[in-house]
C-alpha angles and dihedrals in degrees: 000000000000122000109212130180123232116205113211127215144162112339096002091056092051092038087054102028095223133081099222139012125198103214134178123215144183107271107259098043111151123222083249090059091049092056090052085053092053096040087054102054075051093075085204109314088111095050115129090012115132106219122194115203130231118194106190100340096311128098116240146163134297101246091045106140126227140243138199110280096026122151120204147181141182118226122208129200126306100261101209113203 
């Protein structure tokens, strides 16, 4: 098991209600799987949302996976105003 961090802002923290989670997974979890998760305690409030990850500060790719101590999060869109 890993235990990673996920960070939440914008649209994901409203879509969630809650800044950060401190999840466990199965060793071996990809950053995809991760957002499937997400998108999933969402119950639709992310759909059609395009998210960009962050892994430690650093954007990567959709099928990263993770390690023990990540920390995630997952960047909407720029909102202009």
């Amino acid at each position: 098991m890993i235990k990673i961090t996920v960070k939440c802002f914008s649209q994901v923290r409203y879509a969630l209600g809650i800044d950060i989670l401190n999840l466990e997974f199965e060793s071996g979890t990809s950053t995809s799987q991760l957002e499937k998760f997400i998108r999933g305690k969402a119950n639709g409030k992310l759909d059609g949302i395009s998210l960009r990850i962050a892994l430690n500060q650093k954007y990567v790719p959709d099928e990263t996976e993770l390690q023990d101590g990540d920390e995630v999060a997952f960047i909407p869109p720029v909102q202009g105003g």
